[in-house]
Structure formats: C-alpha cells, structure tokens
GUTITOR-914283 format. One record per residue (C-alpha): residue number from 1; x, y, z. Coordinates in Angstrom, 1 decimal. Each point is the difference from the previous one (the first is absolute). Last residue first. Layout:
<nodes>
num->NUM; x->X; y->Y; z->Z .
...
</nodes>
This chain:
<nodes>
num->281; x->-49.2; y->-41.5; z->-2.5 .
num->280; x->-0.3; y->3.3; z->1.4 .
num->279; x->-2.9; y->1.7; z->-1.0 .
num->278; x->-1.7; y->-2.5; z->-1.5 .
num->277; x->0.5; y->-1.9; z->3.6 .
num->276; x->-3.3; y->2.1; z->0.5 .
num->275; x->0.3; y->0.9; z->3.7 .
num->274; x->-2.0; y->-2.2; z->2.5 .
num->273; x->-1.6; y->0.5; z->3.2 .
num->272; x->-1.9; y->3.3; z->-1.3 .
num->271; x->-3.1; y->-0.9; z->-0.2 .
num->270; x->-0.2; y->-0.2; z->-3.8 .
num->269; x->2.9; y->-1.5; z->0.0 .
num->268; x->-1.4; y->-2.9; z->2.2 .
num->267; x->-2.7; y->-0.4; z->-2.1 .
num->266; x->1.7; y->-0.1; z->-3.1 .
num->265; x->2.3; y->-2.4; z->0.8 .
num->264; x->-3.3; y->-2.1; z->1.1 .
num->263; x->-1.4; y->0.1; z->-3.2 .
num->262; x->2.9; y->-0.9; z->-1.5 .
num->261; x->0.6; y->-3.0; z->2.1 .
num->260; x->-3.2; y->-1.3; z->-1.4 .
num->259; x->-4.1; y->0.1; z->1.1 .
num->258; x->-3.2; y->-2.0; z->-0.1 .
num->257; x->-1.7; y->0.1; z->3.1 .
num->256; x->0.0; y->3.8; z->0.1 .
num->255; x->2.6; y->2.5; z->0.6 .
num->254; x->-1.4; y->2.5; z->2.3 .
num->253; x->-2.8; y->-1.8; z->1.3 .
num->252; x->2.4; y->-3.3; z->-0.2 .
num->251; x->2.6; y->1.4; z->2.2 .
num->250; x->-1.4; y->-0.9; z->3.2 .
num->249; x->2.0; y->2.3; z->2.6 .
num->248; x->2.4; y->2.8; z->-1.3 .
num->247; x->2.2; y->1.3; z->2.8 .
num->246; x->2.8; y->2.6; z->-1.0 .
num->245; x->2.4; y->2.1; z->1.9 .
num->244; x->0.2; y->-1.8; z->2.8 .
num->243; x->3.6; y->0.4; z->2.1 .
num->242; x->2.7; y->-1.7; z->0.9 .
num->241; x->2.0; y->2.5; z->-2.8 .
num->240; x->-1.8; y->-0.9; z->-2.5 .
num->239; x->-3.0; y->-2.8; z->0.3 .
num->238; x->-2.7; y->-1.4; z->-2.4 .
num->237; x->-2.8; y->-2.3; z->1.1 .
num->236; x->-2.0; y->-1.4; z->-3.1 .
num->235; x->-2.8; y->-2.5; z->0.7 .
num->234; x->-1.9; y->-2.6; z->-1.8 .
num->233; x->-1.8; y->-0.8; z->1.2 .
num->232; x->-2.3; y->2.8; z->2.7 .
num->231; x->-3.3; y->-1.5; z->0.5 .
num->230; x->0.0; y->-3.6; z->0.8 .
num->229; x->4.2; y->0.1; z->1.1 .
num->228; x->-0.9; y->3.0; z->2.5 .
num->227; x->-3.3; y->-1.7; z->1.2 .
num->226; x->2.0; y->-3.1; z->0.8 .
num->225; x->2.6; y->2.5; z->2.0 .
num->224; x->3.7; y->0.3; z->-1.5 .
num->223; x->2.3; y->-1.5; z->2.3 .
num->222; x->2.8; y->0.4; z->-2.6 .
num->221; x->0.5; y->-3.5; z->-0.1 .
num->220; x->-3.7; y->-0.4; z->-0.5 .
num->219; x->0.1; y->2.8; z->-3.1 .
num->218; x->2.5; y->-1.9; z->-1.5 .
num->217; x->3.6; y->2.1; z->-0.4 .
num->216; x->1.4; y->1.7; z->-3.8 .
num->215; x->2.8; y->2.0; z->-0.4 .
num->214; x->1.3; y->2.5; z->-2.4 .
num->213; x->3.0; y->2.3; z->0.3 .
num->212; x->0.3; y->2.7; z->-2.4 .
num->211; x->3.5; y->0.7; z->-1.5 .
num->210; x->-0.6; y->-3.0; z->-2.4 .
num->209; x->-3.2; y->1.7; z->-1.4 .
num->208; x->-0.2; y->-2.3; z->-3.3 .
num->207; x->0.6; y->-3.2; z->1.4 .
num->206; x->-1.7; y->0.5; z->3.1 .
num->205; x->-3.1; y->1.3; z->-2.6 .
num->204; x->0.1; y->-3.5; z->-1.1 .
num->203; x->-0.7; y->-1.9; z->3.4 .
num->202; x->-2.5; y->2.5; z->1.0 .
num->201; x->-1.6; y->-0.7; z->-2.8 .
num->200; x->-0.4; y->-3.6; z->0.5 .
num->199; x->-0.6; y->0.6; z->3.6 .
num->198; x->-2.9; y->2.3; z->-1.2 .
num->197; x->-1.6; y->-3.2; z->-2.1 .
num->196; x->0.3; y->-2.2; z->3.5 .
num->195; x->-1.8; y->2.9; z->2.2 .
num->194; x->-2.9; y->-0.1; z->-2.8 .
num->193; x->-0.5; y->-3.5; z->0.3 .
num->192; x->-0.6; y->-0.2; z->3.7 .
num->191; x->0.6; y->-3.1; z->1.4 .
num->190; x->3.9; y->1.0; z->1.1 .
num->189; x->-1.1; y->2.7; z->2.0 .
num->188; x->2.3; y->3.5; z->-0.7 .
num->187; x->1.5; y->2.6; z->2.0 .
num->186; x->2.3; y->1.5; z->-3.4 .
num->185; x->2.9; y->2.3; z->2.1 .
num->184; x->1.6; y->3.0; z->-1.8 .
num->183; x->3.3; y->1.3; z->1.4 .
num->182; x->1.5; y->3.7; z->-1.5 .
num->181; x->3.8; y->0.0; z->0.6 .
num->180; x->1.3; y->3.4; z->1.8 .
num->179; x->-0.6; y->-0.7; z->3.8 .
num->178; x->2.1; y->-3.2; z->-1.5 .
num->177; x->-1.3; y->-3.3; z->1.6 .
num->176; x->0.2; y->-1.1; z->3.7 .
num->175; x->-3.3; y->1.2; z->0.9 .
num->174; x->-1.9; y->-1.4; z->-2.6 .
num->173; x->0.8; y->-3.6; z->-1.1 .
num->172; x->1.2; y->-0.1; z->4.1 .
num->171; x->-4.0; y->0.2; z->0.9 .
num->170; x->-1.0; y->-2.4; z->-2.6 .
num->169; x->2.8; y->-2.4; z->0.6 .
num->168; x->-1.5; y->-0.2; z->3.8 .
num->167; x->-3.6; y->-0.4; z->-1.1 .
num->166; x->0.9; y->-2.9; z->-1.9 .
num->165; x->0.6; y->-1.8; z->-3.3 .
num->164; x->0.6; y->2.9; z->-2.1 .
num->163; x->0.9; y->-1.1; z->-3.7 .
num->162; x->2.4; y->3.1; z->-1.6 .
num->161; x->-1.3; y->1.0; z->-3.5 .
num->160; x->3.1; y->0.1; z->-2.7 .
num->159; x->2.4; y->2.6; z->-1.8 .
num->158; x->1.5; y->1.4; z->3.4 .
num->157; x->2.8; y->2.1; z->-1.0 .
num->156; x->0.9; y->3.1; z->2.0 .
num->155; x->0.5; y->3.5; z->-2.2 .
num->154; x->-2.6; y->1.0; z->2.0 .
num->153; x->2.5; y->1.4; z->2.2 .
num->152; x->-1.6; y->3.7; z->0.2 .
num->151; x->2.5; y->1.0; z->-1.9 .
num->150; x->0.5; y->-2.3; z->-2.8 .
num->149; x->-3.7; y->0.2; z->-0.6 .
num->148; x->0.3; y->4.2; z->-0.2 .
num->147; x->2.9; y->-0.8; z->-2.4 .
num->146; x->-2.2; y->-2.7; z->-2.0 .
num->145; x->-3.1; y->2.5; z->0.1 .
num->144; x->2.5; y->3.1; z->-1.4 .
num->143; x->1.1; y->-1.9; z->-3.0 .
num->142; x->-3.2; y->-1.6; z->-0.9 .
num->141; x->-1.9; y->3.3; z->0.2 .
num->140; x->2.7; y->1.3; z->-2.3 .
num->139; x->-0.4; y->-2.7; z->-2.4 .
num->138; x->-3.7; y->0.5; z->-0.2 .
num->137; x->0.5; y->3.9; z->-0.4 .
num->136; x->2.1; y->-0.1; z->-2.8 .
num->135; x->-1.7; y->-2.5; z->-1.9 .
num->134; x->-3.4; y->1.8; z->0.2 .
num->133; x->1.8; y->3.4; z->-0.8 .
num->132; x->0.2; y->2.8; z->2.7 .
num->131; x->4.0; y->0.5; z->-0.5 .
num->130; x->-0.9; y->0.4; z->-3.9 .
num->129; x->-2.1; y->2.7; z->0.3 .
num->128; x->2.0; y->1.6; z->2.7 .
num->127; x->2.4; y->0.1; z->-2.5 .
num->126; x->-1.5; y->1.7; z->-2.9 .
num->125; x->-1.5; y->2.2; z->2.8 .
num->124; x->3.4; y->0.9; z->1.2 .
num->123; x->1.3; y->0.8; z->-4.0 .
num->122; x->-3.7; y->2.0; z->-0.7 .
num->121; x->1.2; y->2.1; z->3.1 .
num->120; x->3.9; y->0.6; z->-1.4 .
num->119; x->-1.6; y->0.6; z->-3.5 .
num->118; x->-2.9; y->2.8; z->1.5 .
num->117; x->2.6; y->1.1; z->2.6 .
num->116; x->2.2; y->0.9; z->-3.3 .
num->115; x->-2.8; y->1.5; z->-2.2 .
num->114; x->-0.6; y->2.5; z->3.2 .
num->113; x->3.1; y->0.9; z->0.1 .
num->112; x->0.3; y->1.1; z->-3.5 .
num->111; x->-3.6; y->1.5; z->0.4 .
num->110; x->1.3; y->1.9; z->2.9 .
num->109; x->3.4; y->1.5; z->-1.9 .
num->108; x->-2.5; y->0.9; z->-2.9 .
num->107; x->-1.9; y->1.9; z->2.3 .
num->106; x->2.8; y->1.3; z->1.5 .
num->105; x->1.6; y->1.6; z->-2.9 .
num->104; x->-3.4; y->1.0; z->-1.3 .
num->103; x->-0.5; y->2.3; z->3.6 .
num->102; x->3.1; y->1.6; z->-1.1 .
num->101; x->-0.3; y->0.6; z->-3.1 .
num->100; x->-3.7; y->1.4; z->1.2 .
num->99; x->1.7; y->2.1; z->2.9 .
num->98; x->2.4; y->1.6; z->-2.4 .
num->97; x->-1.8; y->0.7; z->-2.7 .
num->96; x->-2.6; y->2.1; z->3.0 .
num->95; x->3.4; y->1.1; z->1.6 .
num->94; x->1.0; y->1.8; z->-4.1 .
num->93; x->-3.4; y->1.6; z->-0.1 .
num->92; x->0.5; y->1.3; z->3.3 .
num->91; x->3.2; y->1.5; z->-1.2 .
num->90; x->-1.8; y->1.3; z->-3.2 .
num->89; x->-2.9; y->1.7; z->1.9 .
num->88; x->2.3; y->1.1; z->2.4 .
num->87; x->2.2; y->1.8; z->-3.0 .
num->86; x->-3.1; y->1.5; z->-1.6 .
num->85; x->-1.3; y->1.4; z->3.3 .
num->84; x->3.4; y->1.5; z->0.9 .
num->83; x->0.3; y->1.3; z->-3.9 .
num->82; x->-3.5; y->1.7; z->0.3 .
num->81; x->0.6; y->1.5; z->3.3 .
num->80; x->3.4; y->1.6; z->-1.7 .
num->79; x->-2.0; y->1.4; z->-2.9 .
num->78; x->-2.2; y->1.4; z->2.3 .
num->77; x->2.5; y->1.6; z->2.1 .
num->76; x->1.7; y->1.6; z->-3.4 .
num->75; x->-3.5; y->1.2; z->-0.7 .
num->74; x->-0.3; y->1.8; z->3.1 .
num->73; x->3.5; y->1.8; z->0.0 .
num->72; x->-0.4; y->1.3; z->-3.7 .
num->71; x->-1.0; y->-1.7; z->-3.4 .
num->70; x->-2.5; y->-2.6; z->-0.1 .
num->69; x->-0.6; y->-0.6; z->-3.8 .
num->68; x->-4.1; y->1.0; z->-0.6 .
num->67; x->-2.3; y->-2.5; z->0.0 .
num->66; x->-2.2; y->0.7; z->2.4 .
num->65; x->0.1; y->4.2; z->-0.5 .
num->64; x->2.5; y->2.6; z->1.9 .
num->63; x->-1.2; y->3.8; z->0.2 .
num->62; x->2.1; y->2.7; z->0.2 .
num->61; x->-0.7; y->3.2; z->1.3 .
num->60; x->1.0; y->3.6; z->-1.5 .
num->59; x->-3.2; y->1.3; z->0.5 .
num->58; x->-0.7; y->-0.8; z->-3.6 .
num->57; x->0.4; y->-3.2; z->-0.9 .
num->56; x->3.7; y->-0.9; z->-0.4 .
num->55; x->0.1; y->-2.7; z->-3.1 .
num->54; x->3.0; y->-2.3; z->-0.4 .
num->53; x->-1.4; y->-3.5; z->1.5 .
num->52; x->-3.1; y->0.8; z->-2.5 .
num->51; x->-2.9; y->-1.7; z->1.3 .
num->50; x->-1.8; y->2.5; z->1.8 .
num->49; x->-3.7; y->-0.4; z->1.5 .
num->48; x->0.4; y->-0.3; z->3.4 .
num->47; x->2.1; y->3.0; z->1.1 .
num->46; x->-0.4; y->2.2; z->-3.0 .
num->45; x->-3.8; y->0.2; z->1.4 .
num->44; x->1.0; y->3.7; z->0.6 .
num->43; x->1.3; y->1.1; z->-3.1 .
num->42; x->-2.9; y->-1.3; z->-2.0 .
num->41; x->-1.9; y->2.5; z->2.5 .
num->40; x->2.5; y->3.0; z->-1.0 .
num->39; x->-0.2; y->-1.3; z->-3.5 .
num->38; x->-4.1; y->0.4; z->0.0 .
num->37; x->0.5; y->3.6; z->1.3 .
num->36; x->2.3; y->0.6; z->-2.0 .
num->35; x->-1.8; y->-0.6; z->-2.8 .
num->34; x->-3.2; y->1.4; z->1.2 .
num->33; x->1.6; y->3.3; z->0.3 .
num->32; x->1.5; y->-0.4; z->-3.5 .
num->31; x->-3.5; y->-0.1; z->-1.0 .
num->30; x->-1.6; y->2.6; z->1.8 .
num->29; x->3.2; y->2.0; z->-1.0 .
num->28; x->-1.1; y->-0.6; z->-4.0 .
num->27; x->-4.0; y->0.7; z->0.5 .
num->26; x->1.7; y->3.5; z->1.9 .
num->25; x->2.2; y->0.8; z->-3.1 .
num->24; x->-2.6; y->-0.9; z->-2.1 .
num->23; x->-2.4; y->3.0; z->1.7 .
num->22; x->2.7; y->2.5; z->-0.1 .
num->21; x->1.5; y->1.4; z->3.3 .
num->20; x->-2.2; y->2.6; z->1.8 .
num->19; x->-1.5; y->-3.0; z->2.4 .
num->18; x->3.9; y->0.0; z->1.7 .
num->17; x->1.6; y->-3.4; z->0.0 .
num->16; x->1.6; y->-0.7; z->3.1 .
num->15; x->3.5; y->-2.0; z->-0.4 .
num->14; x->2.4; y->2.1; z->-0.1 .
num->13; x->-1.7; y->1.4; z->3.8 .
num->12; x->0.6; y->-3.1; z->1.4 .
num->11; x->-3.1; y->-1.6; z->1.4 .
num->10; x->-1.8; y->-1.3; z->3.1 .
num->9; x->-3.4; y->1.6; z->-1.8 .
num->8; x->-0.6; y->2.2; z->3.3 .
num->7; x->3.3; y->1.8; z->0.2 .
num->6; x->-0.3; y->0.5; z->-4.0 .
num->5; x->-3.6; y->1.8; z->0.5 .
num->4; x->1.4; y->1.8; z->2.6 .
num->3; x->2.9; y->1.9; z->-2.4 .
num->2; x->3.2; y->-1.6; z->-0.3 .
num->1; x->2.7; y->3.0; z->-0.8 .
</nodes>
C-alpha cells in the first residue's frame, strides 16, 4: 500500500527505493533512474530528431523526416503536385521550342522576301537609271516638243523674214496669223549699222526657226517717232495670240555693237520667245 511519501514522489510503489536497502543498490537505482529518465526525454524529441523510417519513439508517434519516402495519403498528394509541376514545366518547355521554331520559320520567310524586293527594287533602279540618261532624255524632249509643235499648229513653214511695207501689212502680219504661231517684228532704220547686222541674223535664224514667223518694217513706215528711231534701234516687237508678249527696244545694251545670230538665239531663248531647236530638230 503507497504510503505518503510515494503520493508525494508521483511514483509507483515498485519503484521507491526504501533507505534500508544496501548502499550499492541505491548508487545502482540512482543510476537506472537517470537512465530513464534521459530515455524518457530522448523519447520525447523522437519527433524532430529520428531518421529511421522504421523506428516508433516512445509514445507510440511517428515522426516523418525531409528525406524520407512519402508513404500515406499526404505523400501520395505530393507526389501528384510534383508530377503536375513537372509535366507543365515540360509542356511549357515544349510552347517555348515551339514559339522559337516558329518565329525562325518566319524570319527566314521575311529575309527571303526581303532579298526578292531588294532584286525587284535594284531591277527598277537599274532602269530608272537608264530612262534618266543624257541620250534618253534629249530624245524624249524632242519627241514630246515636235507633238506639242504639231499641236499647236507650229508645224507651219515660214523659213524666211517677211518685208512690211505699210502700216496696213503690219496690222494683218498679226491679226490674221495663227493664235498659235509666235510673230517677231525687227523696227529698224536703214542708216543704222547695228539694225542692218540684226537683219542678217534675223535672216538666218528664219532658216532655222521655220515655225516662227519673222518680219521686218522701217521704223518711218511704222510711224515710229524721230525720238523712237534715235533711241530705241533696233527694236524687237513679238506677238502671240494678237497680243505682246515681248518688247525689246535698242538691242545694242543687251547685245552690244558687235554681235551674231547666236547671240541673238540666245537671247531670245533666254526670254522665252524661243525654244532650243536642240530639242527638236
């Protein structure tokens, strides 16, 4: 029967070692209590400590370490998660392949295309090239100034300077021509020496401007004023249509004393009243 001092040790009666026992008896229990003591506390860290899958700590718990095999209804879930994530890791894997072979595919398919505008623009350049050529261009201006002649009815053949030897012939010179034809008019004075050298050329630009009509009338005829023929000789009057589109009075500040019928071609082209016959000769 447990006496008081057992009720207040928290003991079993077996195990209460009585003073009247032998002293190595009690050294040995103090030992063994120890013992069990320290395997009671190894027992309870069993939890965090264990590494043997097949040990039962005592309490009859069982602990389950990092790397232990998952066994049970919770390891078989995590096994399961594993897989999924495994599996979506190789399917993306497989759309990231996909995308790049994909995105090659049409990269190579661009650059193809690409190297065919390259040729096709390098072919229009080739030929653009050749379309803007000197020779090209001259005959083309040719071509298109004889049709744009032919249709304004400059096709018309003069090929000489007309003599005006009234006031009357110089009014029908100009209103009963071509609204098309272009009519240039030398006012000269026959003392003057540089109204004699511009008949001259007047005479062989007729020759080479045959769709232009030249004429020539004396200043007096004209009823020039005496100031008019001191000043003004020699004169240029040029008419289109009945109408003025170019005066040049005294020549000579623009051309000088001295000057040839290529000096006055370029004059007039130069203002317009001509058009190189270069260009479609």
């Amino acid at each position: 029967m447990a006496t008081l001092e057992d009720k207040l040790l928290g003991e079993k009666l077996e195990y209460y070692c009585s003073s009247s026992e032998g002293e190595d008896n009690a050294e040995g229990d103090d030992a063994d209590e120890k013992g069990g003591r320290s395997s009671s506390s190894k027992g309870k860290g069993d939890l965090t400590i264990n590494t043997d899958p097949d040990a039962t700590p005592a309490g009859g718990f069982t602990s389950r370490q990092q790397g232990s095999t998952n066994t049970g209804p919770k390891g078989v879930v995590k096994d399961w998660q594993r897989f999924k994530q495994l599996e979506n890791e190789r399917r993306d894997e497989t759309e990231r392949q996909r995308i790049a072979l994909a995105k090659k595919l049409s990269m190579t398919t661009a650059t193809a295309a690409e190297d065919e505008e390259r040729k096709r623009q390098e072919e229009l350049d080739a030929e653009f090239a050749e379309l803007m050529s000197e020779d090209f261009l001259q005959q083309y201006q040719k071509q298109r100034m004889a049709e744009m002649l032919r249709q304004t009815g400059h096709n018309q053949q003069f090929g000489k300077v007309q003599q005006l030897t009234s006031h009357e012939e110089f009014l029908e010179c100009i209103e009963q021509e071509n609204k098309h034809t272009t009519i240039i008019i030398h006012i000269y004075e026959r003392n003057l020496s540089a109204c004699s050298t511009l008949n001259k050329c007047l005479d062989s630009l007729a020759q080479d401007y045959p769709s232009i009509k030249f004429a020539k009338i004396c200043s007096s005829v004209a009823g020039m004023s005496r100031d008019f023929r001191t000043k003004g000789l020699p004169a240029l009057l040029v008419y289109k249509a009945q109408a003025v589109i170019g005066n040049f009075v005294r020549l000579t500040d623009d051309l000088s004393d001295d000057f040839f019928a290529s000096d006055v071609e370029s004059f007039l082209i130069e203002h317009g009243i001509l058009v190189d016959r270069a260009l479609y000769s």
